[in-house]
C-alpha positions as CSV (number, residue, x, y, z in Angstrom):
1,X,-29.1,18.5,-19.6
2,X,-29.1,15.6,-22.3
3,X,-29.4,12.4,-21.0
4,X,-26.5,10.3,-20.8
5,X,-25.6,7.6,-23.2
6,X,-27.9,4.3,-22.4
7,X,-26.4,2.4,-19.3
8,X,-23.6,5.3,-18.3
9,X,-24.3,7.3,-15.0
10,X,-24.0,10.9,-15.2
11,X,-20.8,10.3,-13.8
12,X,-18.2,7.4,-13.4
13,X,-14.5,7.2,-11.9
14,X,-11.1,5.5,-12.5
15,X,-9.3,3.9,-10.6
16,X,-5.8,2.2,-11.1
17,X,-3.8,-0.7,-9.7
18,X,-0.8,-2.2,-9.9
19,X,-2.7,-5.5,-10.6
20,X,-6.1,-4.2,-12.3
21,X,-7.5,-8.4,-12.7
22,X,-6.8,-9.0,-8.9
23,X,-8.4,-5.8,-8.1
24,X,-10.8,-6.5,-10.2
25,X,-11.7,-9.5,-8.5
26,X,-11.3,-8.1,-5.2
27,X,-13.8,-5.4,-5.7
28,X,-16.6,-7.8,-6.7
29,X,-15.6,-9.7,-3.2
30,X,-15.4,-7.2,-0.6
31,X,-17.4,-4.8,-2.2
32,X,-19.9,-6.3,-4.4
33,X,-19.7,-4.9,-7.6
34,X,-20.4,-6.8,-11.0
35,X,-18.2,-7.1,-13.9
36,X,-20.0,-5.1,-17.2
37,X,-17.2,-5.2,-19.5
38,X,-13.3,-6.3,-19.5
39,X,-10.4,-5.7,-22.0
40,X,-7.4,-7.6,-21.4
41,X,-4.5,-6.7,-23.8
42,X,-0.9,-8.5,-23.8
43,X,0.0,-10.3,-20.9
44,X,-3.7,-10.5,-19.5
45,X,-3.0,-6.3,-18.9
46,X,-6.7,-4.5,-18.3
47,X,-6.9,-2.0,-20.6
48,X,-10.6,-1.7,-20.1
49,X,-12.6,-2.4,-17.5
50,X,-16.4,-1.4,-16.2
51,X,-17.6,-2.5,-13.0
52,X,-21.1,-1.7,-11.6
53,X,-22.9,-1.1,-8.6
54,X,-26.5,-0.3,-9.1
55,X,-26.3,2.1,-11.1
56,X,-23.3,3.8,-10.4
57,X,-19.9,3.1,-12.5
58,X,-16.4,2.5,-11.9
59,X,-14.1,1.7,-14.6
60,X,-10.5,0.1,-13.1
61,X,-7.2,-0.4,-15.0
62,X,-3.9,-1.0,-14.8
63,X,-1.3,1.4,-13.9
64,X,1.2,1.8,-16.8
65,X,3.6,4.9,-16.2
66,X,4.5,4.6,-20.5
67,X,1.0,4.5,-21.1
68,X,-1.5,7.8,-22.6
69,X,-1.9,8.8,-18.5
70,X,1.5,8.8,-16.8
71,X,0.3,10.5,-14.4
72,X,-2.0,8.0,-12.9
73,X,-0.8,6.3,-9.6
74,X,-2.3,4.2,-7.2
75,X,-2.0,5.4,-3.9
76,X,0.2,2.6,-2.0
77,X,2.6,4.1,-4.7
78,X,2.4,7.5,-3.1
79,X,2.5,6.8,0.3
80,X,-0.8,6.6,0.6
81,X,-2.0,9.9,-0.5
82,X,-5.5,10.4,-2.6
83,X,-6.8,12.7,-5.1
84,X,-10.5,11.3,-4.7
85,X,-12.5,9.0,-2.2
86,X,-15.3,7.2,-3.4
87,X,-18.4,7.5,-1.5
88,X,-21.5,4.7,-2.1
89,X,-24.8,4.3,-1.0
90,X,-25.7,0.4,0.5
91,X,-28.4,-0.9,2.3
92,X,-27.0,-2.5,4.7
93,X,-24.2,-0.7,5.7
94,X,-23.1,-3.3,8.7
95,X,-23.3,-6.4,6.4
96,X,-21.1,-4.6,3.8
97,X,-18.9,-3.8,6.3
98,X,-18.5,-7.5,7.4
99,X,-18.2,-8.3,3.8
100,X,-15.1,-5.6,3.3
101,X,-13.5,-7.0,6.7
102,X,-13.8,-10.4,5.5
103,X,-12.2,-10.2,2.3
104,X,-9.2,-7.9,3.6
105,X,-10.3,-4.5,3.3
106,X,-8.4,-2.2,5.8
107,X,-11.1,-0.5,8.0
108,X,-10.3,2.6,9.1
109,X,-13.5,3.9,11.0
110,X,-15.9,1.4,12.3
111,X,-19.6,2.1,11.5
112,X,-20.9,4.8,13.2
113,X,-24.1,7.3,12.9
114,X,-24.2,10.7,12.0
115,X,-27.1,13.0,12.6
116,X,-26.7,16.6,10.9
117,X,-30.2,17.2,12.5
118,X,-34.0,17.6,11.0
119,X,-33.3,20.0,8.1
120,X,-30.7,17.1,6.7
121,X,-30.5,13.2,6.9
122,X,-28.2,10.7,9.2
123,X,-26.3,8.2,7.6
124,X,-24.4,5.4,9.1
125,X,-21.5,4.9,7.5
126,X,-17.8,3.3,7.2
127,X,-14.5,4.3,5.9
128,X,-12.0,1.5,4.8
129,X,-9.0,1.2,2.3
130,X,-8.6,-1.9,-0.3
131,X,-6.0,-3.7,-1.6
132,X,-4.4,-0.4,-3.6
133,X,-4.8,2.4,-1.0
134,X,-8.0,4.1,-2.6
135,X,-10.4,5.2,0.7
136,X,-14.0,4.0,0.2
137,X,-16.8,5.7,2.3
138,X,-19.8,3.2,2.2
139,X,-23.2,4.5,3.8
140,X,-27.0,3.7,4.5
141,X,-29.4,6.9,4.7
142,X,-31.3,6.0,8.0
143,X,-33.5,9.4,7.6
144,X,-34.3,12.0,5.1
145,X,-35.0,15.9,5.6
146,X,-38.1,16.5,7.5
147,X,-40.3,18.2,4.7
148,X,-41.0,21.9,5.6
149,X,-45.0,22.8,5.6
């Protein structure tokens, strides 16, 4: 493979709101990502957004059902259904967790271990919803594979 473009992950992910800036906000809060880049266009409307997390990328806009991507929705405009979670590595998955809680995030399961035995890893790991209805898993790797001899 090439390598990516300089400061892009091999892979990012949208997300849309009905109120991309408050989002915007509240993702930095609860969840601790940093603001890269912002677009506002009329109105204060985020027409562009990049939001990091170590290395990893989100971009985050606004929903606009005239806009290029009808189709986008956010899903507390579906009834809650979701076309993709979002899954992220912490280190400290307990702190984050008190961090999501304490700026509003729904949690839905409580931290909790999971051991898929010697030839894999365990992970603890939480799922909660924010303020739009996307499902976030956030996890720390507690143990690796055991190498094979």
């Amino acid at each position: 493979m090439k390598a990516t473009p300089t400061g892009w992950p091999r892979i990012s992910s949208s997300l849309y709101y009905a109120d991309a800036s408050t989002a915007i906000d509240w993702l930095c809060r609860a969840f601790g990502f940093e603001v890269r880049l912002k677009v506002e266009g009329d109105g204060g409307r985020i027409e562009h957004s990049e939001l990091t997390f170590g290395d990893g990328l989100i971009m985050v806009g606004d929903l606009n059902k005239i806009s290029k991507m009808p189709y986008v929705r956010c899903p507390n405009d579906i009834g809650g259904g979701n076309t993709q979670n979002m899954f992220v590595y912490v280190d400290d998955v307990e702190a984050h967790c008190q961090r999501a809680r304490g700026a509003g995030a729904t949690i839905v399961t409580e931290p909790k271990t999971s051991d898929y035995g010697d030839d894999y890893w365990s992970d603890r790991s939480y799922e909660c919803t924010d303020l739009g209805g996307h499902h976030w898993w956030f996890a720390e790797r507690l143990r690796t594979a055991t190498p094979k001899a």
